[in-house]
C-alpha positions in Angstrom: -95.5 37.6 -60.4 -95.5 41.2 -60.5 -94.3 43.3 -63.5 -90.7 45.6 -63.0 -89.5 48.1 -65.0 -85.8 46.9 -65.4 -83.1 49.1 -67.0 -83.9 51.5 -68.9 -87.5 51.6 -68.0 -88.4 48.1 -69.9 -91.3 46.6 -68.4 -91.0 43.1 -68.0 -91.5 40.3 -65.7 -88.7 38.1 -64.3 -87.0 35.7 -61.2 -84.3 36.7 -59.5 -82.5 33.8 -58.6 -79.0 34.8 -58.2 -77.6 38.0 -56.4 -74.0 38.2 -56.9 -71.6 40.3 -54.5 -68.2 41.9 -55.2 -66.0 41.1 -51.4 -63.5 44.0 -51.6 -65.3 46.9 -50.0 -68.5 45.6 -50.3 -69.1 42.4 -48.3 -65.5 42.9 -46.5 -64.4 46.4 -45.6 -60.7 46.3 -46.9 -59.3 49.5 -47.1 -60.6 50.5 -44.1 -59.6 47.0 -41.9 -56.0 47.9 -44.0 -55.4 51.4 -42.6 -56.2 49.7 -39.1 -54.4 47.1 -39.1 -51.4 49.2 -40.6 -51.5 52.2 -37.8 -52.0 49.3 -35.2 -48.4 48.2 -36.1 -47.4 52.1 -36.1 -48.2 52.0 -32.5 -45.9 48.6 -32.3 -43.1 49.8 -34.1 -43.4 52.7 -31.5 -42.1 50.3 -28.5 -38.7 49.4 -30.3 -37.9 53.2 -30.1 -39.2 54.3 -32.9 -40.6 57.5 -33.0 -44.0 58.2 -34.0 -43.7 60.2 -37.4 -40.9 57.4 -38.6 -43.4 54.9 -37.6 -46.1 55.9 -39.0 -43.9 57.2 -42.4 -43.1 52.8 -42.4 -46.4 51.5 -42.0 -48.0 54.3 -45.0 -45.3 53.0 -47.1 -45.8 49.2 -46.8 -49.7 50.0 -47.2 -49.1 52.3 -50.5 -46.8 49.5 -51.6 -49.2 46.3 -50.7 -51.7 47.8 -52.5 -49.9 48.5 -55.5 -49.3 44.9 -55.4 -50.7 43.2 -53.2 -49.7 39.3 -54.6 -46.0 37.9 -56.3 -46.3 34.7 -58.2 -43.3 33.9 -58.0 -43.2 33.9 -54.1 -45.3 33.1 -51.4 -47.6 35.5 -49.9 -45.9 35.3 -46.6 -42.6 35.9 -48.5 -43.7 39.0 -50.8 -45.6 40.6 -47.9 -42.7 40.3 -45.7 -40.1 41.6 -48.2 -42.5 44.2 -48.6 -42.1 45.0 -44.8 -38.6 44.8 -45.3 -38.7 47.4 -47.4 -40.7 49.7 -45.5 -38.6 49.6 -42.6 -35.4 51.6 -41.7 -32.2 49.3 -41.5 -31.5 48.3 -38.4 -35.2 47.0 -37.9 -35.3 44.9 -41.1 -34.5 41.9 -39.1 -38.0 42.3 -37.4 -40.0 42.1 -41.0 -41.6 38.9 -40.4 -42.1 39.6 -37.2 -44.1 42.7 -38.0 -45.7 40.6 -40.6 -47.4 38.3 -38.4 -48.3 41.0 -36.4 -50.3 43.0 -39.1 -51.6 39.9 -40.7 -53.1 38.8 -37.1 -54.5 42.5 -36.7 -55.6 42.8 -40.4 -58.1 40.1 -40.3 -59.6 40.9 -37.0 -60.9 43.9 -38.8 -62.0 42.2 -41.5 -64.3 39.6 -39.6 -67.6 39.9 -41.2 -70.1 41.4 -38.2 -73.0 38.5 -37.4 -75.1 40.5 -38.7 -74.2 40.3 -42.1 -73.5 37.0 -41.9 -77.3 36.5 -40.6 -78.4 38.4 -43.9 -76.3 36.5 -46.4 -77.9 33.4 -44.7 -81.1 34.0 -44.5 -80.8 35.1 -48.5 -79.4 32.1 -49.1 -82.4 29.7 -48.2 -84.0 31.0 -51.3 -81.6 32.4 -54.0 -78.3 31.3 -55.1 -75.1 33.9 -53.8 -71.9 34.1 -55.7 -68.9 36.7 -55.9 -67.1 37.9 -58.4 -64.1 39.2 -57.3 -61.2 41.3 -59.1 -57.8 40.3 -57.9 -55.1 37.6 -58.1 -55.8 34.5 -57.0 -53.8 33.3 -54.0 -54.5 36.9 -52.5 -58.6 36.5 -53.0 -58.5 32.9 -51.7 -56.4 33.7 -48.6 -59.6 36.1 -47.9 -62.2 33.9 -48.5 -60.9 30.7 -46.7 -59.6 32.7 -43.7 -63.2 34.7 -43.0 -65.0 31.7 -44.1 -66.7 32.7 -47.2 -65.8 29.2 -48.7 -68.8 28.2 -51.0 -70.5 24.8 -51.0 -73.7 23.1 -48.9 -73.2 24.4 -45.5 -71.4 28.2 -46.5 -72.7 31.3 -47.2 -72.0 31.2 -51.5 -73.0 29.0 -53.9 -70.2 30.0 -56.2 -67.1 32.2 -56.0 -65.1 33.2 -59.2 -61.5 35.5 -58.7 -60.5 37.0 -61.8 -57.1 35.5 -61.6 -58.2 32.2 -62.2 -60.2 33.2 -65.3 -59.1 35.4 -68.8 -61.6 38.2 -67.3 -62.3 40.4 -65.1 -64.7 42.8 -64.0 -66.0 45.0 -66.1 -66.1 42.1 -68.6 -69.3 41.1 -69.1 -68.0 37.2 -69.6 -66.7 37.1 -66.6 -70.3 37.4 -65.2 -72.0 35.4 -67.8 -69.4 32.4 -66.7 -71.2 32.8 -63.2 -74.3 32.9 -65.1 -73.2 29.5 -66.8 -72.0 27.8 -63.7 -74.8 28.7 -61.6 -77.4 27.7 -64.2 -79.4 30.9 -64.3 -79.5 33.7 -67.1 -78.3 37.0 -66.8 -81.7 38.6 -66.5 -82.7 36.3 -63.4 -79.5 38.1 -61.3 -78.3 41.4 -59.7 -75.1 42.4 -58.9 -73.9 44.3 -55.8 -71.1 46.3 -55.5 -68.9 49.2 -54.9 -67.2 50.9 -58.0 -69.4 51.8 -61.4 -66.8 51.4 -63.8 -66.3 47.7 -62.7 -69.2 46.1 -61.3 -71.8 48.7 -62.2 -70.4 48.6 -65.6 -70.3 45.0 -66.1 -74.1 44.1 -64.5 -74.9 46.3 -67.3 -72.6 45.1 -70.1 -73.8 41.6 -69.1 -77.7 42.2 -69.6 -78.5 41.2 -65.5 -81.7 42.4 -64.2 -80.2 45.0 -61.9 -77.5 46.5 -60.5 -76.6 48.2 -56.3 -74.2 50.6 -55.8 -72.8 50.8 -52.1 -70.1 53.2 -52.9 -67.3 53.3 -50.8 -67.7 57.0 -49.8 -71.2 57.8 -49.4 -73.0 60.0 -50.4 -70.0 62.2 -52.4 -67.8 59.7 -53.7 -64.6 60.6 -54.2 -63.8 58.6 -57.7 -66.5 58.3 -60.4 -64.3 57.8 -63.3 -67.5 56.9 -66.3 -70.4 59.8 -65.7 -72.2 57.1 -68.2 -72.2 54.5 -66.0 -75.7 54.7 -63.8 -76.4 52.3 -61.0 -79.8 51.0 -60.8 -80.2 51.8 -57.2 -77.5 53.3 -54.8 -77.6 52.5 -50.9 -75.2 53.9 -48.2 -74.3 50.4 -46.9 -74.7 46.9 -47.2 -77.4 46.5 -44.2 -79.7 47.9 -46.5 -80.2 45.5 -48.7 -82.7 44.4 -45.8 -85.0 47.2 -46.4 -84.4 46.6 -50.1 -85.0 43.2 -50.5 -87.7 42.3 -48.2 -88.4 39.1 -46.9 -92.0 38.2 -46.5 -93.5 34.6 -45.7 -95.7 33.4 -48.9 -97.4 30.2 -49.4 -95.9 26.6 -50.4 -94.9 26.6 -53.9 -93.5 24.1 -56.1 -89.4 24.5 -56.4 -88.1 24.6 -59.6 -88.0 20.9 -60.4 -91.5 20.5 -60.1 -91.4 19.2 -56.1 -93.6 20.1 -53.3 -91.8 22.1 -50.4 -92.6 22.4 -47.3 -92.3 25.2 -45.4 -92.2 28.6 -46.7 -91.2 30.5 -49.9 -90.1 34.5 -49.9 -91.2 36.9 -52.1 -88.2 40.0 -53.6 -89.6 43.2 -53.0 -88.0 46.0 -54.3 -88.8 49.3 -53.2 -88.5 51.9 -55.9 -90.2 55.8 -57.8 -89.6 54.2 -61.0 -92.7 51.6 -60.2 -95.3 54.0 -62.2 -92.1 53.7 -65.8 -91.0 57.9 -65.0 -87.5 58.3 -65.6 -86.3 59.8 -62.3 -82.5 58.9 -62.4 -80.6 56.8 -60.1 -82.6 55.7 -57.0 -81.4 55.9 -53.6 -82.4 54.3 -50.1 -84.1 57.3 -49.2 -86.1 57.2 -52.6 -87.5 54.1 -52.5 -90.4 54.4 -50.2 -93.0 56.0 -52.4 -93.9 52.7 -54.1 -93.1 48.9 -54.0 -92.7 46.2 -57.0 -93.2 42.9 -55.9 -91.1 40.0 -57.4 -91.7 36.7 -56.4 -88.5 34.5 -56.1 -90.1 31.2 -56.0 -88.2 28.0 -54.0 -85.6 27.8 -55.8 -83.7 24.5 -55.5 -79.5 24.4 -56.0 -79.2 20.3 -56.1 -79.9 20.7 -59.5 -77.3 23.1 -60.3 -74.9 21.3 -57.9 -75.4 18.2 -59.8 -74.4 19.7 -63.1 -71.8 22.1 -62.2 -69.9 20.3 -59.4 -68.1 22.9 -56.7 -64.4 23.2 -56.8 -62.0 25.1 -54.8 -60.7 27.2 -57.5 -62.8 27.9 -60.6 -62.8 25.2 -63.1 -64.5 26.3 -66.8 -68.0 25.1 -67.2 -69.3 24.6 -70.7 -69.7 27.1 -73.1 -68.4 30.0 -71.5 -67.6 31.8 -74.4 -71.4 31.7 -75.3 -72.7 34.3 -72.8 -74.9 31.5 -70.8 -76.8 30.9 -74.0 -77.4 27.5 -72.3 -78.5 29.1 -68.6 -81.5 28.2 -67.8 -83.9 31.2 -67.7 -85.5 30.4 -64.1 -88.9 29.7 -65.5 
């Protein structure tokens, strides 16, 4: 096991056994499958004689106001987002809200399929660490997501653990919102890196909750338009999710023992992160481009879930392991 220099330059050794993913943006491209899905029902609304400016003027406003707030607790999502349509159209096509409803909701999640290849990635990562994601959102919105593109977690899916802020007291940039997955996962902070798109939540928070490493995919790359905390620095920054393949590289390594002391079979994969900052300089940030100079080498080790699935049981919606308030003083380090 290879020595890294983690955060801030501290060289230590360490597991990673848990990667953790934000969805919006990151694993699912939302605003962008959002403006498609919206200008495909402009071009809709155009054959009931609606001009084109007026149509496209209807379908910006619904999206402005569905993002503003995208979930109503105290209707249904297929009542809120049609009253929101409702709204966004002129009066004498109000009567066609649900209608148009259906017809952005059927359009909107054909552009947010997740392509095979990712799907292939997440997979194959998931042989040998746990994957989780910790979303910001309300609830019934998030879950619609995950159940509809099947990110559902359990044996046969593609997460081990899913946690929506609106079924918890935090969200991200909280740093107990990632020690909870910490807890439920049975791993400790500094055995985990988190993936996502915006610093001032889950950049921020990786850091705030003492995990090995953080990856910024920001959503406009490389001159984001938004980076509201100049203090918040991301580990590593990548263009795009695809290359966490050239990040994390998978390489076949001999049998080892899993974490419960049992022979495996087969093959184990070793973590290598490509990165300048293998010699301890301080160079900044790194990027994709940077990270071919040098390679650290962590090995992940066959790391076996039954046991975590035996003491944290999966449920649909998150249910409150013990000691959450503790930050995962009871997570197992890895070792």
């Amino acid at each position: 096991m290879a020595a890294f220099y983690g955060r801030n330059h501290v060289k230590f050794s360490s597991k990673i056994h848990a990667i953790f993913f934000d969805m919006d943006n990151t694993l699912i491209q939302t605003r962008k499958a959002d403006v498609k899905a919206v200008n495909k029902i402009a071009e809709l609304l155009q054959g009931y004689s609606m001009q084109k400016d007026e149509a496209d003027f209807c379908a910006g406003n619904f999206l402005k106001a569905f993002r503003k707030c995208p979930d109503n607790p105290s209707m249904s999502l297929d009542q809120w987002r049609s009253e929101l349509w409702k709204n966004a159209l002129p009066t004498k096509y109000q009567h066609l809200a649900y209608e148009v409803y259906e017809q952005w909701l059927s359009f909107r999640y054909h552009f947010l399929q997740l392509p095979s290849e990712l799907v292939q990635m997440l997979r194959q990562l998931r042989k040998n660490y746990l994957l989780a994601i910790i979303s910001n959102g309300p609830s019934n919105a998030q879950w619609e997501k995950i159940h509809k593109l099947g990110l559902n977690m359990g044996k046969n899916s593609l997460f081990d653990f899913i946690l929506i802020s609106g079924d918890c007291e935090w969200e991200k940039p909280d740093a107990r919102i990632f020690n909870a997955a910490c807890n439920y996962l049975g791993v400790a902070p500094q055995n985990c890196i988190m993936i996502g798109d915006k610093l001032d939540t889950d950049i921020k928070g990786a850091i705030e909750a003492g995990l090995f490493a953080s990856v910024w995919i920001p959503l406009n790359f490389p001159a984001p338009v938004e980076q509201k905390d100049n203090s918040v620095v991301a580990d590593i920054t990548i263009s795009n999710i695809y290359e966490l393949n050239s990040l994390l590289i998978v390489d076949d390594q001999p049998t080892t023992s899993s974490m419960q002391g049992q022979s495996t079979s087969g093959n184990m994969r070793s973590l290598k992160l490509k990165a300048s900052r293998a010699n301890g300089s301080s160079n900044g940030p790194l990027t994709s481009s940077s990270m071919s100079s040098s390679a650290m080498h962590l090995s992940s080790g066959c790391f076996s879930t039954s046991k975590n699935k035996a003491a944290y049981p999966y449920s649909k919606r998150f249910l409150s392991p013990p000691d959450l308030e503790n930050d995962a003083s009871n997570a197992s380090d890895g070792s």
